[in-house]
C-alpha positions in Angstrom: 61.5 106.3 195.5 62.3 102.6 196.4 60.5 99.7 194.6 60.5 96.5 196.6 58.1 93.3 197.0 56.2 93.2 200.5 53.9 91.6 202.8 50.4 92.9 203.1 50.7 94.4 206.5 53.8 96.2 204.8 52.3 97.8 202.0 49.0 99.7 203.2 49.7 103.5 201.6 52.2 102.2 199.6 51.5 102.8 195.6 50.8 99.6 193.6 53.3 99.2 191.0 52.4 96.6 189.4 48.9 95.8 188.4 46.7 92.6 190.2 43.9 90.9 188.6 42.2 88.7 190.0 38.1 87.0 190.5 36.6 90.3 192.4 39.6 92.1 192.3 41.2 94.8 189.6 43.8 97.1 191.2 45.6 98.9 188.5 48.8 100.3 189.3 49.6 103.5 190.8 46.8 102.8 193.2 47.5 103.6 197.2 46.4 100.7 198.7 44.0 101.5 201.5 43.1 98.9 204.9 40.5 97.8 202.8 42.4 96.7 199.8 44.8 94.6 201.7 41.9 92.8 203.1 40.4 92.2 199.8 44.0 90.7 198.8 44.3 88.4 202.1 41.0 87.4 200.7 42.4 86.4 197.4 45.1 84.5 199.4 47.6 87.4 197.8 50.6 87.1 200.3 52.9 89.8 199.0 53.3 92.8 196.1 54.9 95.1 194.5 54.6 99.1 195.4 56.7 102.2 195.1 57.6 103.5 198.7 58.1 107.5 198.5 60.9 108.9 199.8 61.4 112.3 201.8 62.3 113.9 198.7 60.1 112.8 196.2 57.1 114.6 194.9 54.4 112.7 194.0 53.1 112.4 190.4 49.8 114.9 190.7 51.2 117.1 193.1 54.3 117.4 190.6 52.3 117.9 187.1 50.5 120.3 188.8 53.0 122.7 190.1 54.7 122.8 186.8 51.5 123.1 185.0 50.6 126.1 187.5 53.9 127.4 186.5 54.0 127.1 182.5 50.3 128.4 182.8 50.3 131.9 180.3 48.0 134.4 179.2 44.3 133.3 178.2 45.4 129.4 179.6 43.6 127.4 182.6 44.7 124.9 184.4 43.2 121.2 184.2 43.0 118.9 187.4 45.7 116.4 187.5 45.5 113.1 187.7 47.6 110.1 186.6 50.6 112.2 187.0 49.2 114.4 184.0 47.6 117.9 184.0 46.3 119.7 181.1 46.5 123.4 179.8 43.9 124.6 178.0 42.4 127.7 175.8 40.2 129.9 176.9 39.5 132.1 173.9 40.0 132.1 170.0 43.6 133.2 169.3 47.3 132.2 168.3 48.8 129.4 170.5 52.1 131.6 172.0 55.3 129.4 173.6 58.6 128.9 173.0 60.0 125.6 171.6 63.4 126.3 173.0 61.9 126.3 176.4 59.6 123.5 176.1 62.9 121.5 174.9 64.4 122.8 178.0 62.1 121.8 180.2 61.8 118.3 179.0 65.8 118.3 179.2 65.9 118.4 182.7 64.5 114.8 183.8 63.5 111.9 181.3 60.9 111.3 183.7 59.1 114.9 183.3 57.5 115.7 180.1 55.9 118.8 178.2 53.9 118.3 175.6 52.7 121.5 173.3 50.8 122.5 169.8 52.8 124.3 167.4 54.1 127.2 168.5 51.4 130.2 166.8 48.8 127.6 165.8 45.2 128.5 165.8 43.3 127.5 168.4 39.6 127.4 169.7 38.4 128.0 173.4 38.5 124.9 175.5 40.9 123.6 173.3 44.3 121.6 174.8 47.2 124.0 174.6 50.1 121.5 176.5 50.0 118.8 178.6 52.5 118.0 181.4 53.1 113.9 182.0 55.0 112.9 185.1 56.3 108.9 184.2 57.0 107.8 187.2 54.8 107.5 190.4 56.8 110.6 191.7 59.2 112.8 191.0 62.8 114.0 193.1 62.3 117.7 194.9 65.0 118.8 193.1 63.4 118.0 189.7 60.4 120.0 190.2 62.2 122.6 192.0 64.6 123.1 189.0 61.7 123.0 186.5 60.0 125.8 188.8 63.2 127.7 189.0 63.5 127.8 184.8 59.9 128.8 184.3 60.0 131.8 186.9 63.3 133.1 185.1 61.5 133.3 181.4 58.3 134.9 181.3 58.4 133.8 177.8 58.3 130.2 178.2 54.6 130.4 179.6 52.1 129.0 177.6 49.2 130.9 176.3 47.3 132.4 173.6 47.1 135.7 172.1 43.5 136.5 172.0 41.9 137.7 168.7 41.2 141.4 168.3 38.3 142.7 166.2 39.8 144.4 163.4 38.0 146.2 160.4 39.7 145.3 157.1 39.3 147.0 153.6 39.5 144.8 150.4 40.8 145.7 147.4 40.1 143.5 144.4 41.8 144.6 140.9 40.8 143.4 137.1 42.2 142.5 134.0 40.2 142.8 130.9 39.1 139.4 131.5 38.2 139.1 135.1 35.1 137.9 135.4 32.7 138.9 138.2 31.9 135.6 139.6 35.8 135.4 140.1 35.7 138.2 142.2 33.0 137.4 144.2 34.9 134.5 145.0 37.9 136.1 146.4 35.8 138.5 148.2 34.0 135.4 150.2 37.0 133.8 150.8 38.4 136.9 152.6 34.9 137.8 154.5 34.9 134.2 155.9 38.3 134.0 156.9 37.9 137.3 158.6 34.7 136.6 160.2 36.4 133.3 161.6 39.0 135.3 163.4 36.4 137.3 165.0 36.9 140.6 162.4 35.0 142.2 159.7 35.2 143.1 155.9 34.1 146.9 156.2 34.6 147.6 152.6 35.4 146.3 149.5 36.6 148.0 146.8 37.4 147.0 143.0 40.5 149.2 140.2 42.0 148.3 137.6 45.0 146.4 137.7 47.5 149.5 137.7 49.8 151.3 140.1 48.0 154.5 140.3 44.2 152.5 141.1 45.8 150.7 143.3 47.5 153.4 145.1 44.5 155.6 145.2 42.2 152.8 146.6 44.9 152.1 149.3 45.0 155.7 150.1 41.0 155.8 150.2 40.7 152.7 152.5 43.2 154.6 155.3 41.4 157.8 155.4 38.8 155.4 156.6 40.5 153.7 158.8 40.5 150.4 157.1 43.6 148.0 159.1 44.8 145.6 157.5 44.1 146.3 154.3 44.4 143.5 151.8 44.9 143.9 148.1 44.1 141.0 146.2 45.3 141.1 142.8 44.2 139.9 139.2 47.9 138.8 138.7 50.2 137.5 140.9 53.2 139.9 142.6 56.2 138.6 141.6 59.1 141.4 142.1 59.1 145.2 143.7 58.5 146.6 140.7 54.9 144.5 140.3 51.2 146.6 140.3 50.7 145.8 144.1 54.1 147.0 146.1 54.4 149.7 143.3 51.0 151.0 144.1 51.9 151.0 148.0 54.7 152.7 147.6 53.2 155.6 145.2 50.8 155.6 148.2 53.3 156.9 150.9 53.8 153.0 152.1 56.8 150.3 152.3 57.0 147.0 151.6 58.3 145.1 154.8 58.6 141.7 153.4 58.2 140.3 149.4 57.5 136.9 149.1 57.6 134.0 152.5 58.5 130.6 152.6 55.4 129.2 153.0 53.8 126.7 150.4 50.7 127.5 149.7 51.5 131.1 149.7 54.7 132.4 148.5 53.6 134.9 146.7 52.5 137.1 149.8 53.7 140.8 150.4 53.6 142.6 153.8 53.3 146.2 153.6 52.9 149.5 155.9 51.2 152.7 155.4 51.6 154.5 158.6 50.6 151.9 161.4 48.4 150.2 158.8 49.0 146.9 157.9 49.0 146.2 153.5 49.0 142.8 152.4 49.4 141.4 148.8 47.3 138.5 149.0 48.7 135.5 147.1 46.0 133.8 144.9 45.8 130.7 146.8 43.8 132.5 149.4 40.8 132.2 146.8 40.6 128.5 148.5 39.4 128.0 151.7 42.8 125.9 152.2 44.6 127.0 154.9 48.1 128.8 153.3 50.5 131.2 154.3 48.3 134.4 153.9 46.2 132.7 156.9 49.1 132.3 159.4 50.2 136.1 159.1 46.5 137.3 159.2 46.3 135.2 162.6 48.9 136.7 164.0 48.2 139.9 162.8 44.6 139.8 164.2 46.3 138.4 167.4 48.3 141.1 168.0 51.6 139.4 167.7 54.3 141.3 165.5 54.7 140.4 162.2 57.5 141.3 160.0 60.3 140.1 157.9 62.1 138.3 160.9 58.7 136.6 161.7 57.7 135.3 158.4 61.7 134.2 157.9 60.8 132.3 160.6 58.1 130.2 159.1 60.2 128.4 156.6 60.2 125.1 159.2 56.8 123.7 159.0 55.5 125.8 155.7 55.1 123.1 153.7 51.3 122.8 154.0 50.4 120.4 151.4 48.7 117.3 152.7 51.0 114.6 153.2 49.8 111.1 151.2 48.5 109.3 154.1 46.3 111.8 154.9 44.4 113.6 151.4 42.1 115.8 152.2 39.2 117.2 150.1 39.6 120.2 147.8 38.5 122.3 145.0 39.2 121.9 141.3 40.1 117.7 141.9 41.7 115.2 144.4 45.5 115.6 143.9 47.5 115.2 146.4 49.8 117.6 146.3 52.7 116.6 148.2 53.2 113.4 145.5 54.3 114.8 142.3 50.8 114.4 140.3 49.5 111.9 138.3 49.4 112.9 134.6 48.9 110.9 131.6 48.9 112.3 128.2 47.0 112.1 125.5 47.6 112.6 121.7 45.0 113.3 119.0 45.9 111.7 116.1 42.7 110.9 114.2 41.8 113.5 112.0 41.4 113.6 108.4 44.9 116.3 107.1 42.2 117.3 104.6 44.5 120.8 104.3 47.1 118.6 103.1 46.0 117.4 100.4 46.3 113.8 99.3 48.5 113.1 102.2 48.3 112.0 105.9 50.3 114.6 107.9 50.5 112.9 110.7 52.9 110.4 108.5 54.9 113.2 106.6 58.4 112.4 107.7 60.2 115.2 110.3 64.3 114.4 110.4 63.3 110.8 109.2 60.1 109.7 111.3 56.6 109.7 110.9 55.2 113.3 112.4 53.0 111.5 114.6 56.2 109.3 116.0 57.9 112.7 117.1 54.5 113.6 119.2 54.4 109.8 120.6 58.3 110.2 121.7 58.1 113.8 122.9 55.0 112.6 125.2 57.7 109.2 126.4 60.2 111.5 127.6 58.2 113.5 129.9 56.8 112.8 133.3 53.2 111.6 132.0 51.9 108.5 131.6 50.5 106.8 130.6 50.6 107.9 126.9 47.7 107.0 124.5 47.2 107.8 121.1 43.2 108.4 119.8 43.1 107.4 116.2 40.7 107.5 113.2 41.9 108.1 109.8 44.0 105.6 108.4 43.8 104.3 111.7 46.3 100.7 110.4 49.0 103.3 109.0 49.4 105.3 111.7 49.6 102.6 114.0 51.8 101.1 112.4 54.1 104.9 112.6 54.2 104.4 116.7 55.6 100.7 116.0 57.4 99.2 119.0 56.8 102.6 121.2 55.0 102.0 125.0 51.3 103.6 124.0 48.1 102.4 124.3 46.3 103.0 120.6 42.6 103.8 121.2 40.6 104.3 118.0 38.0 106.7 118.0 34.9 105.6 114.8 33.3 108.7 115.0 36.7 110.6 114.1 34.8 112.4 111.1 32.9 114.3 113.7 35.3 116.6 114.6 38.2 117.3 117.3 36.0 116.9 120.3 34.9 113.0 119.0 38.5 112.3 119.3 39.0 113.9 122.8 36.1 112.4 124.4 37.5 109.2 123.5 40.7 109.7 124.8 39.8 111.1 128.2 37.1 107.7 127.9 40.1 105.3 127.7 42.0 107.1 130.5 42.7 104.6 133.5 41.1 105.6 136.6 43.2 107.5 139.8 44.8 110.0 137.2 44.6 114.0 138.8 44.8 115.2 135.1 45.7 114.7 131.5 47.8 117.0 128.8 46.0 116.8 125.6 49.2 117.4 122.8 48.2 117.1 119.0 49.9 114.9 116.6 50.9 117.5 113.9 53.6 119.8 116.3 56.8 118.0 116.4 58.8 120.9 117.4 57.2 120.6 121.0 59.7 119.3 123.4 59.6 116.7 126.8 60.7 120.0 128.8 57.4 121.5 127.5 54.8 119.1 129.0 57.1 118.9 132.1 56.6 122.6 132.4 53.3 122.3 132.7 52.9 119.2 135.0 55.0 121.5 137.4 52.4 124.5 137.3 49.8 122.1 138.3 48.2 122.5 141.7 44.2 122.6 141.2 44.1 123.7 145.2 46.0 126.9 144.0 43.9 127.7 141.0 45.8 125.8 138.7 43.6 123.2 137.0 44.2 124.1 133.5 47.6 124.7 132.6 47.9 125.9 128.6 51.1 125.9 127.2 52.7 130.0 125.9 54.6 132.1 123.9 55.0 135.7 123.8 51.2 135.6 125.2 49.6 133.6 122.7 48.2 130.4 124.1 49.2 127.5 122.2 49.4 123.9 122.9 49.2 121.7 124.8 46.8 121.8 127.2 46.6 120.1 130.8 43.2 119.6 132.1 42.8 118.1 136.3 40.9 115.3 136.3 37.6 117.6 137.6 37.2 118.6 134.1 37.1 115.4 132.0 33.1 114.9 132.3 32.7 118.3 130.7 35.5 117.5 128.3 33.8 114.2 127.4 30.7 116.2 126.2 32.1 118.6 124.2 30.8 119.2 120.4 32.0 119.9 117.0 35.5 120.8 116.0 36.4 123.7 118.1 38.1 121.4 121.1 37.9 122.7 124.4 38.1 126.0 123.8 34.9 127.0 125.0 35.4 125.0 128.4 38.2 127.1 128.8 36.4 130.1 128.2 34.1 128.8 131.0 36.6 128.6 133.8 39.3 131.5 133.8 39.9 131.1 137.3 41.8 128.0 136.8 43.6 128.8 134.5 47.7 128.8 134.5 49.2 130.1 131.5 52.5 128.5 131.4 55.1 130.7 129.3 57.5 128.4 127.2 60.9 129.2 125.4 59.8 128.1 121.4 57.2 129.0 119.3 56.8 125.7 119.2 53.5 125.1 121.0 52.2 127.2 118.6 53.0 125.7 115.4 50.9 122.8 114.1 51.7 121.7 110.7 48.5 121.8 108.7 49.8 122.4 105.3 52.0 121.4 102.3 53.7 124.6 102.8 53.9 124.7 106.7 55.6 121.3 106.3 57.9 122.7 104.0 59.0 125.6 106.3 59.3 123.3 109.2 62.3 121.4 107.3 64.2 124.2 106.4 64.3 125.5 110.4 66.5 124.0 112.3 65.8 121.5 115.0 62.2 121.4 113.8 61.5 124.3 115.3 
């Protein structure tokens, strides 16, 4: 292909390289000037321009993007027209997007002038939707080129470009309690599967519920085969986290192995892939309660696809698995706004206004701990962790304890109505909170023997998309504090009543719940009395 200026009677069927505008006259490039256009130029007084004269061995731009696209074209993909020197690829039925990147990159190795453009490889598509699209840059492109392109394509089957169809599939649900599971909860997972299901173009058949146990679960797993359930999904009322867990246990008491254990896929570690037979069993990871897409989605897409899925395949899903929404592009969810690929924004919030009326005579909050003021050791403990900002509700002998958190970075907010119990003093902390926080950890003024590590601890479980919105602080299974609360919750925290705190909000909302095991009985201890004081200052560290 030679570029050159020329005279009009030079360039009729010659390709316009550059573009001419002028009064009556808008000939974008890559036009072939026709007898008619030259006129309209000599018209213009246009003496001369600029084209691109094909050679014997070029091929030009349409003709090229479309034998390559006719040759990357795979299973379940049609061809779009070319034009422009581009020609489209595109879906024609619900499935899993199938190429391989190695090719593509091959492909687009062989000339910087030919280019392939794909989805992710295994991505979820829709019918009529653009799989790849070939671009030729220049206005041609050298035989040889396109031949070699050709020649790569016809040698790996594999580097076509398709989609594997979705296959109607009947799935069986199993659904295990705790003592606590609460109906609504489960209804809630069972949705979330249905729909997913439905969307791929299969079918819940059956739904079971057991106990949380190895033998219900094996016996339910057993059941759903004899009916012919595949895939059948086990979603649990605790997470798996080893071999030895309810879920794998219960498939392999069942006559079943566990393929693959946990994938590296964010949402959705959690996941186990199973087999009973040719059956497919998967531990679904509590995430899949959202509707946000997460790992449990990607192998049930390929499962319904009829691609193979084991432990090579979800290895393989490591690059790309971090499906948390990136800042620039938040996207609604359940349970609060947080953006969960920033770390979270957390303030905390310590109640420091009641009365010490166990105490006797005393404030408490101003009993010295290893030299300081009680309520000094909360105020530091809350400085050295990730939240802020840190404010301090106050109310009796508001001036002294004030003057206890001297010279420290928190905002003092004084609650007047701090004779009305714990839940005055709450409401007007969460009341003074700056606006854009995701959440807040309510700590108590009276438990210096909880550490910086603790309310770190639990701004790592947070994730409200996951089903973490509350995050209370543990030991040995007794829930303690404090207490971290996503932003969703602080109307109902504001309107709370009476001394109890927000215990019965909790109640209210077990599915978010996260309870975060710590390594001190600390988050259990708050020092209400004379003699609880005394203890605390014969145990070392406080604690």
């Amino acid at each position: 292909m030679k570029f050159e200026t020329v005279r009009l009677e030079e360039a009729e069927g010659a390709i316009l390289a550059h573009s001419v505008v002028l009064p009556g006259i808008a000939f974008k490039k890559g036009r072939t000037l026709l007898a008619a256009d030259i006129e309209a130029l000599r018209a213009a007084r246009v003496n001369g321009v600029m084209v691109a004269q094909l050679g014997p061995d070029d091929v030009p731009e349409d003709v090229a993007a479309a034998r390559i696209v006719r040759a990357i074209a795979g299973a379940n993909a049609q061809i779009g027209e070319a034009f422009t020197g581009r020609a489209n690829l595109y879906a024609t039925a619900d499935g899993v997007a199938t190429l391989d990147p190695e090719a593509v990159a091959a492909l687009n190795a062989i000339d910087e002038g030919l280019t392939l453009a794909t989805v992710p490889p295994f991505e979820r598509v829709l019918a009529r939707q653009m799989l790849a699209t070939v671009k030729v840059i220049p206005f041609a492109l050298p035989k040889r080129v396109v031949s070699d392109a050709e020649a790569m394509l016809a040698s790996a089957p594999a580097a076509r470009i398709g989609v594997a169809a979705f296959r109607a599939a009947s799935a069986g649900l199993i659904l295990t309690t705790l003592s606590g599971t609460k109906p609504n909860v489960l209804e809630k997972r069972r949705k979330a599967i249905a729909d997913r299901l439905e969307a791929l173009g299969s079918h819940l058949v059956k739904t079971v519920t057991c106990a949380h146990d190895i033998a219900a679960v094996a016996r339910e797993i057993a059941v759903l085969r004899a009916e012919n359930c595949d895939p059948i999904l086990v979603f649990g009322a605790s997470a798996i986290v080893d071999r030895g867990d309810v879920v794998p246990a219960g498939l392999a008491q069942a006559g079943g192995e566990v393929i693959r254990l946990g994938m590296p896929v964010d949402p959705g570690n959690l996941l186990m892939l199973g087999r009973l037979g040719k059956a497919d069993v998967i531990g679904v990871p509590s995430c899949a309660a959202s509707p946000k897409v997460n790992g449990f989605d990607w192998v049930l897409q390929r499962r319904l696809a009829g691609l193979p899925v084991g432990a090579r395949e979800i290895v393989g899903m490591a690059s790309g698995g971090l499906l948390k929404e990136i800042v620039s592009r938040p996207q609604p969810r359940e349970g609060g706004g947080a953006d969960e690929r920033a770390e979270p924004r957390i303030a905390a919030i310590i109640l420091a206004a009641g009365r010490s009326t166990r105490m006797g005579p005393r404030n408490k909050l101003l009993e010295p701990v290893d030299g300081l003021p009680m309520v000094r050791h909360a105020a530091m403990t809350a400085l050295a962790s990730r939240a802020r900002p840190v404010l301090v509700v106050t109310g009796h002998m508001r001036e002294e304890v004030a003057a206890a958190l001297a010279g420290l970075d928190v905002r003092i907010t004084h609650n007047r109505r701090f004779a009305e119990g714990l839940s005055a003093s709450l409401a007007a902390g969460i009341t003074a909170l700056p606006a854009g926080l995701d959440g807040a950890l309510i700590a108590l003024g009276d438990m210096p023997g909880v550490r910086p590590a603790h309310l770190d601890r639990l701004i790592a479980s947070f994730a409200p998309g996951e089903g973490r919105s509350i995050c209370i602080a543990m030991y040995q299974g007794k829930r303690g504090n404090p207490v971290l609360f996503a932003a969703g919750f602080f109307a109902e925290l504001k309107g709370i009543t009476g001394d109890t705190g927000a215990r019965y909000l909790i109640g209210r909302h077990q599915e978010q719940i996260a309870e975060v095991e710590m390594d001190s009985a600390a988050v259990l201890m708050d020092i209400d009395t004379p003699e609880a004081l005394a203890a605390l200052r014969k145990t070392p560290d406080g604690v």
